[in-house]
C-alpha positions as CSV (number, residue, x, y, z in Angstrom):
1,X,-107.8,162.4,-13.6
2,X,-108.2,162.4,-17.3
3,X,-105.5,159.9,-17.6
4,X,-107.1,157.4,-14.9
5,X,-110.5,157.7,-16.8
6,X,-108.5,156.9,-20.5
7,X,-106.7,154.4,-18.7
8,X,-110.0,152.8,-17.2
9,X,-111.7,153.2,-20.5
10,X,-109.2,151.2,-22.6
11,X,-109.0,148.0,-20.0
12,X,-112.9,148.4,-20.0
13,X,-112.6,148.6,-24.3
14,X,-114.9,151.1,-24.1
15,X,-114.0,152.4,-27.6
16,X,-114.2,148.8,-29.2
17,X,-117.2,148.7,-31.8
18,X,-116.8,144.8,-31.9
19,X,-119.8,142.7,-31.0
20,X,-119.6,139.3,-30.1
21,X,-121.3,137.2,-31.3
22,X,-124.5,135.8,-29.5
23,X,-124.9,132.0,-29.1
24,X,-128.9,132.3,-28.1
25,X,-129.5,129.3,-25.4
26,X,-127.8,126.2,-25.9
27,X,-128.2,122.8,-25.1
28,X,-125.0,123.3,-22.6
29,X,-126.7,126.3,-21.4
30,X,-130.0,123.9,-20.7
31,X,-127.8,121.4,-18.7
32,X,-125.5,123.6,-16.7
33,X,-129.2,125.3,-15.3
34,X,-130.5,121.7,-14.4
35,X,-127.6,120.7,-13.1
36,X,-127.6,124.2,-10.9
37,X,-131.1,123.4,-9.6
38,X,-130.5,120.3,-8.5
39,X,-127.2,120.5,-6.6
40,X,-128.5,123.4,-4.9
41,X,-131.2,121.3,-3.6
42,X,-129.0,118.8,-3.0
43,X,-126.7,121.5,-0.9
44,X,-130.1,122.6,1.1
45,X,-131.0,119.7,2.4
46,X,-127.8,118.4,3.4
47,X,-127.6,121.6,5.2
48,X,-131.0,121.4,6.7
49,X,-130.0,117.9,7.8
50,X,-126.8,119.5,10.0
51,X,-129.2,121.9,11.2
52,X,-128.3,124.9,9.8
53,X,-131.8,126.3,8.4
54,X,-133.4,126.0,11.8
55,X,-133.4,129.7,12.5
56,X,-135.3,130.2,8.9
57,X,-139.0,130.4,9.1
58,X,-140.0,130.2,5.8
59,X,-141.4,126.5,4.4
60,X,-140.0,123.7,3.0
61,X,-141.2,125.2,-0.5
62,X,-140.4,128.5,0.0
63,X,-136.8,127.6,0.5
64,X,-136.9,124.9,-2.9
65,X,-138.3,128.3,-4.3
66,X,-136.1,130.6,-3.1
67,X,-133.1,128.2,-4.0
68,X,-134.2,127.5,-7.7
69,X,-135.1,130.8,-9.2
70,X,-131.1,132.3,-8.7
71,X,-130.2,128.9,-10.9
72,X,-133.1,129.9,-13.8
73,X,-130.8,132.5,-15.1
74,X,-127.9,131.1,-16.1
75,X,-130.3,130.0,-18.9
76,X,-130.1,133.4,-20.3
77,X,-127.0,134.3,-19.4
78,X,-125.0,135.3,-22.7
79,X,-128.1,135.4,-24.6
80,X,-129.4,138.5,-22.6
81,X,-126.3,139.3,-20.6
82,X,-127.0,142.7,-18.9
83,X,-130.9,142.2,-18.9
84,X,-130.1,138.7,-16.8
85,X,-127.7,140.9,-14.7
86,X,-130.0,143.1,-13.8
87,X,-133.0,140.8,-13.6
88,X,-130.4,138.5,-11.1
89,X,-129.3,141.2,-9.0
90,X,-133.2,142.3,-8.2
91,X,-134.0,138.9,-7.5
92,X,-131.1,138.6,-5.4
93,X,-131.8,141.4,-2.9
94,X,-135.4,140.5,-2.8
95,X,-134.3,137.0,-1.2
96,X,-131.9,138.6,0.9
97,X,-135.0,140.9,2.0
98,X,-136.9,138.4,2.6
99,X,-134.8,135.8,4.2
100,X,-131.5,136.8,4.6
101,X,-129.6,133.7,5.0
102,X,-131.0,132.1,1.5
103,X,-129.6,135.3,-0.4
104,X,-125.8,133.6,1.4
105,X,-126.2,129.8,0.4
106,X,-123.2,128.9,-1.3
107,X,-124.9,127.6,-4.4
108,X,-126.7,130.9,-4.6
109,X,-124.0,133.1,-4.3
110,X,-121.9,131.0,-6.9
111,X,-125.0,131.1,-9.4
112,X,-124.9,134.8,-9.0
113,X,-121.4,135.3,-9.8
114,X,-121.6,133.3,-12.8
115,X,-124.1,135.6,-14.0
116,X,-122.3,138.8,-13.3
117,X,-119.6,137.4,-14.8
118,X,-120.9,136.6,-18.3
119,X,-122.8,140.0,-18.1
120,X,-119.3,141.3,-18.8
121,X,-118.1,138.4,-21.1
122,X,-121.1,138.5,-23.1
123,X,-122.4,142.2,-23.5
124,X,-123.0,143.4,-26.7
125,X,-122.2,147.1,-25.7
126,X,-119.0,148.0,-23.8
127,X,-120.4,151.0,-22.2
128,X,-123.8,150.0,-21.8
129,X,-122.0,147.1,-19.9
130,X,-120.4,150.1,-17.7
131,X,-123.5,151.8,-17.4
132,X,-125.3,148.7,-15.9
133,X,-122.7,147.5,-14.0
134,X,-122.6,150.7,-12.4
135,X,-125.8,151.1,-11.7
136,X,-125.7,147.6,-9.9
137,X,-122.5,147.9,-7.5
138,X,-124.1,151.4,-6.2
139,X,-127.0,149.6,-5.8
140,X,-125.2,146.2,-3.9
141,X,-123.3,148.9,-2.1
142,X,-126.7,151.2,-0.6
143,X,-128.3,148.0,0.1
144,X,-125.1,147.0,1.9
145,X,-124.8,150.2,4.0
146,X,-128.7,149.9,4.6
147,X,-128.0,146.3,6.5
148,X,-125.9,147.5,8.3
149,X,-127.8,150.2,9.1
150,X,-130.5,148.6,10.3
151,X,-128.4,145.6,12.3
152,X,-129.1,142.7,10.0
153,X,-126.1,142.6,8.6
154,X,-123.9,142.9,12.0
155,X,-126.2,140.6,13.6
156,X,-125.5,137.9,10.9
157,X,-121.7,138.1,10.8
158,X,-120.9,138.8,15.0
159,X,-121.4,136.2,17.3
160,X,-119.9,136.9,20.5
161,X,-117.1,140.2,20.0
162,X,-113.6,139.1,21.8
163,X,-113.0,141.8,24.1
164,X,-109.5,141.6,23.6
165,X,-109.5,142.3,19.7
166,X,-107.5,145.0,18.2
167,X,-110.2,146.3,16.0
168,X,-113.7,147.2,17.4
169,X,-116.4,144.9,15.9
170,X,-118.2,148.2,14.4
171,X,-115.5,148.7,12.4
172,X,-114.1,144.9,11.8
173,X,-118.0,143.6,10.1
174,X,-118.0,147.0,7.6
175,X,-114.2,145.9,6.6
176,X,-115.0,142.2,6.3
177,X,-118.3,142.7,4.2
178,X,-116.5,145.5,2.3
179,X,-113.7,143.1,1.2
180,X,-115.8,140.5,0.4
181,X,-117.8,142.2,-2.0
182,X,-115.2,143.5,-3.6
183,X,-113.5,140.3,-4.1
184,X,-116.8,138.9,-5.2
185,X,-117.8,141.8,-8.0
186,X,-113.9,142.5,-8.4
187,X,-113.5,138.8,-9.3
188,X,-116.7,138.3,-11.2
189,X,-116.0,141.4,-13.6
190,X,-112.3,141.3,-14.4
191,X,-112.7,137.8,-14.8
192,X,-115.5,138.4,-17.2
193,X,-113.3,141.5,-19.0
194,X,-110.8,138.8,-19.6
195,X,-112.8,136.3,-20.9
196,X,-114.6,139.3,-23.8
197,X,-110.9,139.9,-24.8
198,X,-110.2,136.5,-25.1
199,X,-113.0,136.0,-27.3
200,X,-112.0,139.4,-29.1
201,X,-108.3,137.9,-29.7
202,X,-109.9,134.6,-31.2
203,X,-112.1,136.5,-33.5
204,X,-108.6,138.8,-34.5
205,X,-107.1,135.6,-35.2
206,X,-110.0,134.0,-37.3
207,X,-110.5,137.2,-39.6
208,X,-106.8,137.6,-39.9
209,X,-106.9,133.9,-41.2
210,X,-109.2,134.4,-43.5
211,X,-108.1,137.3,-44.9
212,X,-104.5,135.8,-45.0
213,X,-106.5,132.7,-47.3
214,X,-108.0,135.1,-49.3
215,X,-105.0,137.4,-50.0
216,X,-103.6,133.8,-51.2
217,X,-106.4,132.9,-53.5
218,X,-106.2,136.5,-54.7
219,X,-102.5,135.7,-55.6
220,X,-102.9,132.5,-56.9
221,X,-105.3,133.8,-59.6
222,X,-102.8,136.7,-60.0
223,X,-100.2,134.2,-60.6
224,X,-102.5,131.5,-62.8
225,X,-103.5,134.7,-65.2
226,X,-100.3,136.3,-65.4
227,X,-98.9,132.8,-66.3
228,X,-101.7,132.5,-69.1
229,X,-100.8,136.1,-70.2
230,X,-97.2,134.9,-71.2
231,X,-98.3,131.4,-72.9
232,X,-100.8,133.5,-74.7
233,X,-97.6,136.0,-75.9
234,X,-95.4,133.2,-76.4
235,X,-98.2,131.5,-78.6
236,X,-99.1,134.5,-80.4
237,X,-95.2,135.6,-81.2
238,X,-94.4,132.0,-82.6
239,X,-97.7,131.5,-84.2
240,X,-97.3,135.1,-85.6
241,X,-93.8,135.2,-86.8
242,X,-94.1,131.5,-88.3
243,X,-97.4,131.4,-90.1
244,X,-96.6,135.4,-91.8
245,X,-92.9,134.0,-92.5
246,X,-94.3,130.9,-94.6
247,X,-96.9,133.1,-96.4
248,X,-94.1,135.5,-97.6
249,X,-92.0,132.5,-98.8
250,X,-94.9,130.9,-100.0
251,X,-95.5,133.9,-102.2
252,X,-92.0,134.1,-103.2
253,X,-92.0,130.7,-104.5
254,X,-95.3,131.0,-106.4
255,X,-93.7,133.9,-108.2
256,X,-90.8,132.4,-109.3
257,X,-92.1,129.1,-109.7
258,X,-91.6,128.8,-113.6
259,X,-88.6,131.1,-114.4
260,X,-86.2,130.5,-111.3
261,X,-86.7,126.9,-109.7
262,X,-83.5,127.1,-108.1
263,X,-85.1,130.1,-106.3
264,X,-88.5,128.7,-105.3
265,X,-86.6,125.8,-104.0
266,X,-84.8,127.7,-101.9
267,X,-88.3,129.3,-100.7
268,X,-89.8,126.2,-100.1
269,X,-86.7,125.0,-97.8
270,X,-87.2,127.8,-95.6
271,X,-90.9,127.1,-95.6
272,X,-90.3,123.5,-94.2
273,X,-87.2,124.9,-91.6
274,X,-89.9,127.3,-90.4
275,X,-92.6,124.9,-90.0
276,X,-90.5,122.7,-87.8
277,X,-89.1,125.7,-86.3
278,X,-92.3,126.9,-85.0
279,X,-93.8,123.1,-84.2
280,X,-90.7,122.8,-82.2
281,X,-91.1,126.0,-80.0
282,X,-94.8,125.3,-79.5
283,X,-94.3,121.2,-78.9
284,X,-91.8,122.7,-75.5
285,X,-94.2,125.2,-74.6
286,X,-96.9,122.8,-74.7
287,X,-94.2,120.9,-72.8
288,X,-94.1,123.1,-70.2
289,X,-98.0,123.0,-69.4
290,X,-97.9,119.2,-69.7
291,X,-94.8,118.5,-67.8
292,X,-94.9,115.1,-66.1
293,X,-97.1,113.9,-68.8
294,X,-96.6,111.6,-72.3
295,X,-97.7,114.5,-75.2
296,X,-99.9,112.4,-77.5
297,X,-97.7,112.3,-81.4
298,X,-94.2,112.8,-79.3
299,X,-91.4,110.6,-79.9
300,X,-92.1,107.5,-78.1
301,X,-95.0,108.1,-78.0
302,X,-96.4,106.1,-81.3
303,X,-98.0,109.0,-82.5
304,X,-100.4,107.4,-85.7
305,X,-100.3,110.6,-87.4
306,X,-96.4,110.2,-88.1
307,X,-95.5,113.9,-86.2
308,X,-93.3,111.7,-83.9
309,X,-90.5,112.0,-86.4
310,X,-90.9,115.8,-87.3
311,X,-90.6,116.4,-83.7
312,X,-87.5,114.6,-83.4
313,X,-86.1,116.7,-86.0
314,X,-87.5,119.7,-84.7
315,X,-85.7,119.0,-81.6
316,X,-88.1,118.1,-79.0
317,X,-88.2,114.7,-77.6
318,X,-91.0,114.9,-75.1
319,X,-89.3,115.0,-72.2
320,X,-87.1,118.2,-72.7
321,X,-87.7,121.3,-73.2
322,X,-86.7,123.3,-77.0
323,X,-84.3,125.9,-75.3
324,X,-85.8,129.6,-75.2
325,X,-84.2,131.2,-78.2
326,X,-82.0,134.5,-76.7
327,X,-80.0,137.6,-78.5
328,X,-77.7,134.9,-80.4
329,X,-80.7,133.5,-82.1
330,X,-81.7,136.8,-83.5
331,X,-78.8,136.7,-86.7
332,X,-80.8,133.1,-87.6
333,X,-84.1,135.1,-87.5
334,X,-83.1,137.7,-89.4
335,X,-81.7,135.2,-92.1
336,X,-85.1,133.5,-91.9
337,X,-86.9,136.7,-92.6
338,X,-85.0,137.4,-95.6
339,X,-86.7,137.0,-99.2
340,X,-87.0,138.2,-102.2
341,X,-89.6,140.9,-101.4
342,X,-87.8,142.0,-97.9
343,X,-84.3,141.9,-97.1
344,X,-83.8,141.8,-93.9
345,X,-80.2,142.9,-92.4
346,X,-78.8,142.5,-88.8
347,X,-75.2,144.0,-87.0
348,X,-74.4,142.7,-82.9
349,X,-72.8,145.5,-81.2
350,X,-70.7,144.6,-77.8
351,X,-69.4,146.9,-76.1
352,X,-66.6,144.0,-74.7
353,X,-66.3,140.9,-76.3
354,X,-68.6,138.2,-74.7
355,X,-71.0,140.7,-73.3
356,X,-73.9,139.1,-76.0
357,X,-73.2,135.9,-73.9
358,X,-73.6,137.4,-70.4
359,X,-77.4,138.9,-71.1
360,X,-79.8,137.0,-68.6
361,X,-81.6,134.2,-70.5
362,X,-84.9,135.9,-69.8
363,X,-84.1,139.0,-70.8
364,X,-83.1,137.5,-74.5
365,X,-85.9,135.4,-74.7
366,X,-87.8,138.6,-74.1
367,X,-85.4,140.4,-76.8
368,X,-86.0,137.9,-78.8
369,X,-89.5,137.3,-79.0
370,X,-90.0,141.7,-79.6
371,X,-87.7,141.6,-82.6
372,X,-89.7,138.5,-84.1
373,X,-92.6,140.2,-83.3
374,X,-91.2,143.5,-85.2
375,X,-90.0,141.7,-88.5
376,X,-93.6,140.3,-87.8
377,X,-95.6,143.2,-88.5
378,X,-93.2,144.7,-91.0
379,X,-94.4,141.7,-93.4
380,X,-97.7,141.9,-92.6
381,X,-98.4,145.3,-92.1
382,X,-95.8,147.6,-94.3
383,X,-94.5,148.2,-98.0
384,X,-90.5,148.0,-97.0
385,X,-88.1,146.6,-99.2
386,X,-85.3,146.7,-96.2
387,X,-85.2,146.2,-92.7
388,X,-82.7,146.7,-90.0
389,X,-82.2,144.4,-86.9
390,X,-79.5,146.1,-84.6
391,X,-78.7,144.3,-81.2
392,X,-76.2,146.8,-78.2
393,X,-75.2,145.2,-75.5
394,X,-72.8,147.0,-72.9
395,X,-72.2,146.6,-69.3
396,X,-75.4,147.9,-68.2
397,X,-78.3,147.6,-71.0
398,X,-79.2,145.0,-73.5
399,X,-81.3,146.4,-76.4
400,X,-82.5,146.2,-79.6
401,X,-83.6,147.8,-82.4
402,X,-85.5,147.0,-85.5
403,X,-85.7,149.6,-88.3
404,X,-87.6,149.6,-92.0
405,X,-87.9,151.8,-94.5
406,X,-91.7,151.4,-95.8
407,X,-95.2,152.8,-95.2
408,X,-98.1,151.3,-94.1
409,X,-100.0,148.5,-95.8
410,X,-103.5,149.9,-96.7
411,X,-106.1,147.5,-95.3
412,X,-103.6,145.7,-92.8
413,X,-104.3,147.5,-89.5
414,X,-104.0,144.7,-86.9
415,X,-105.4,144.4,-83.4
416,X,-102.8,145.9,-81.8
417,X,-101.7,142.9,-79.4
418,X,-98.8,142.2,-80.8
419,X,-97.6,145.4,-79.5
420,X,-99.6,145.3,-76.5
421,X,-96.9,142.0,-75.7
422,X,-94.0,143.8,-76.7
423,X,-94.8,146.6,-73.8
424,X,-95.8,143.6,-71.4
425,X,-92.5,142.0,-71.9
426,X,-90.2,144.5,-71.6
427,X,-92.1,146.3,-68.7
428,X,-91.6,142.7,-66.7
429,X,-87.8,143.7,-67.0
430,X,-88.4,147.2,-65.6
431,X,-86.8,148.2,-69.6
432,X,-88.6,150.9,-72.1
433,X,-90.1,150.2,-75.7
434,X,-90.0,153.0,-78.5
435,X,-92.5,152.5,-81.3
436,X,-93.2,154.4,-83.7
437,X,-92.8,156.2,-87.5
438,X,-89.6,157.8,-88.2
439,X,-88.8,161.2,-88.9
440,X,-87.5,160.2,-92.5
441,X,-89.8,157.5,-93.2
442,X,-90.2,154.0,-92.4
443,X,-91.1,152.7,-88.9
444,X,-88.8,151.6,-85.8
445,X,-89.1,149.6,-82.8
446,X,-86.4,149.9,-79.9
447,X,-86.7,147.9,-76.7
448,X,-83.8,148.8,-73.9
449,X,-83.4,146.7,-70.5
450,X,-81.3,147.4,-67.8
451,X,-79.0,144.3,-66.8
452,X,-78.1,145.6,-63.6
453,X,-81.5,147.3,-61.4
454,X,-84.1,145.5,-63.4
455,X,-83.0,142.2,-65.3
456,X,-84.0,138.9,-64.3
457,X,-81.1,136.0,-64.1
């Protein structure tokens, strides 16, 4: 019994909080009751033309009455469904008190099943929906039973009984009016259970949409920021490394200016391979932001400032890209470090040969860009004369390692975002960043990613 009742409850969705949506009155709504009135006048006097209103003894305006007042509440049907129900189904058996055969005009009894049918369609409230609905077919069914009880009903449907018939005629009229009213409320509520589902699956598919756009939107902006995030590392390592690299060599030369020329020159030559250096990495990321487009003071580009030609020698010709410098760019850095205030050495460790030239290019760039950034902030931010750049590669891991042995700059302390990058790019690769002072003096950074699990290709 308990499963029959679940069973009934769940095709019912009795346990379904959603509420559709009222629509209030329409315009539709407006011209579907006009257009109910006046076919069902139409109907009544064709049929009191063929004669068959001569047995009712009501007026001519009594019947127009009787006729129009079943159509009035299709006007409120999905507005107030189970009031209208309710409100219908008391009008209805007080015309069929009154005058029987205008409670069984066709038009009547098809304006009446519209109504019980968007009482179900409509309701806001599943179970008050059951509730009403109940209430109504016990109601249909004792004023059913009372017809018959009192010979109306029989008298209607039985003409002359066939003698001959298999079933007696008190049982035939209860089984014919039985089946039609259960065809007619069967019909009118399943049919209006299927239509509140079908609205329910529409509304599923609408929210799902929506939340389908929005979970887009979310992860376009995820991707749009996260794409910022790396221009802005990319802009801050270059920017960093280049600008602190031509101050130290700056200095240098100052300092030996007047009693080594041969020595500032030198300085000043890796001022100006710098400078081009770094207007060459950020001319191809700018590239990148503006691909498809002409970059104003580009080669071909007739730049009036005259940059055209230092960005040909830089290596950037407005159309491609400056390569992503990798682990075999990392000797040149360290080179490019080098001065007379920090020497800066480097050793390449491979476990096989060629395994420097197997490393994913994004997980050298990312190499790359964390040693720069180290030598970066040993410049800026330490008192070492020496510092170490170690690069292991093996089978598995790439890594690298960049040792000094100073202390820290008084009055230097930086913002902490060059480091903040460092962890942001080697957490993209699923790797692990050690920073930090060393037990014997001197500071270290090591950065290790997996080639296999983790890497990109």
């Amino acid at each position: 019994m308990a499963s029959v009742v679940e069973r009934l409850g769940d095709a019912l969705s009795l346990d379904d909080d959603w509420v559709r949506p009222g629509s209030g009155v329409s315009r539709g709504d407006v011209v579907l009751t006009l257009a109910s009135v006046v076919l069902s006048l139409f109907v009544l006097e064709l049929m009191r033309s063929v004669g068959s209103l001569s047995e009712v003894d009501v007026s001519v305006t009594q019947q127009w009455v009787l006729t129009t007042v079943p159509c009035l509440f299709l006007l409120t049907r999905r507005q107030w469904p189970l009031v209208t129900a309710s409100l219908a189904t008391l009008a209805y058996w007080a015309i069929g008190t009154y005058v029987m055969l205008m409670s069984s005009l066709l038009s009547t009894q098809i304006v009446y099943f519209l109504v019980i049918f968007a009482g179900v369609a409509w309701a806001r409230n599943r179970r008050a929906m059951v509730a009403t609905y109940t209430v109504i077919l016990i109601a249909m069914f004792l004023w059913l039973v009372w017809g018959f009880a009192v010979g109306r009903v029989a008298s209607d449907m039985v003409t002359t009984p066939d003698p001959d018939a298999l079933i007696p005629v008190t049982v035939a009229a209860p089984l014919i009016a039985g089946i039609v009213n259960v065809l007619y409320f069967g019909g009118a509520v399943v049919g209006g259970q299927l239509a509140w589902r079908g609205a329910r699956q529409r509304a599923d598919l609408v929210e799902r949409a929506a939340t389908i756009r929005s979970q887009a939107e979310r992860l376009r902006e995820s991707a749009v920021i996260e794409e910022r995030l790396r221009i802005a590392r990319e802009l801050h390592d270059v920017v960093a490394h280049h600008v602190s690299g031509i101050g130290v060599q700056a200095a240098a030369a100052r300092r030996v200016l007047d009693t080594d020329p041969e020595a500032a020159k030198g300085a000043l030559g890796r001022i100006e391979s710098g400078s081009r250096d770094a207007v060459g990495q950020m001319r191809g990321l700018l590239g990148t932001l503006r691909k498809g487009e002409a970059v104003p003071g580009s080669a071909g580009a007739g730049g009036a400032d005259g940059s055209a030609g230092f960005v040909e020698e830089a290596g950037w010709d407005g159309s491609d890209h400056t390569p992503q410098p990798g682990l075999g760019d990392i000797p040149q850095l360290a080179d490019s470090r080098s001065s007379t205030a920090l020497t800066v050495v480097h050793e390449v460790v491979e476990e096989d040969p060629g395994d420097l030239d197997r490393v994913p290019t994004a997980i050298g760039h990312s190499l790359y860009r964390t040693t720069q950034e180290a030598l970066t902030n040993v410049t800026r931010h330490s008192t070492a004369r020496t510092a170490r750049v170690s690069v292991r590669v093996d089978a598995s891991t790439a890594e690298v390692e960049v040792t000094d042995d100073g202390r820290p700059r008084p009055g230097t302390s930086g913002t902490g975002m060059g480091q903040l990058g460092i962890r942001e790019r080697i957490s993209s690769h699923h790797g692990a960043v050690e920073m930090g002072p060393r037990p014997l003096g001197g500071y270290r950074v090591r950065a290790r990613i997996p080639l296999r699990s983790g890497g990109d290709s």
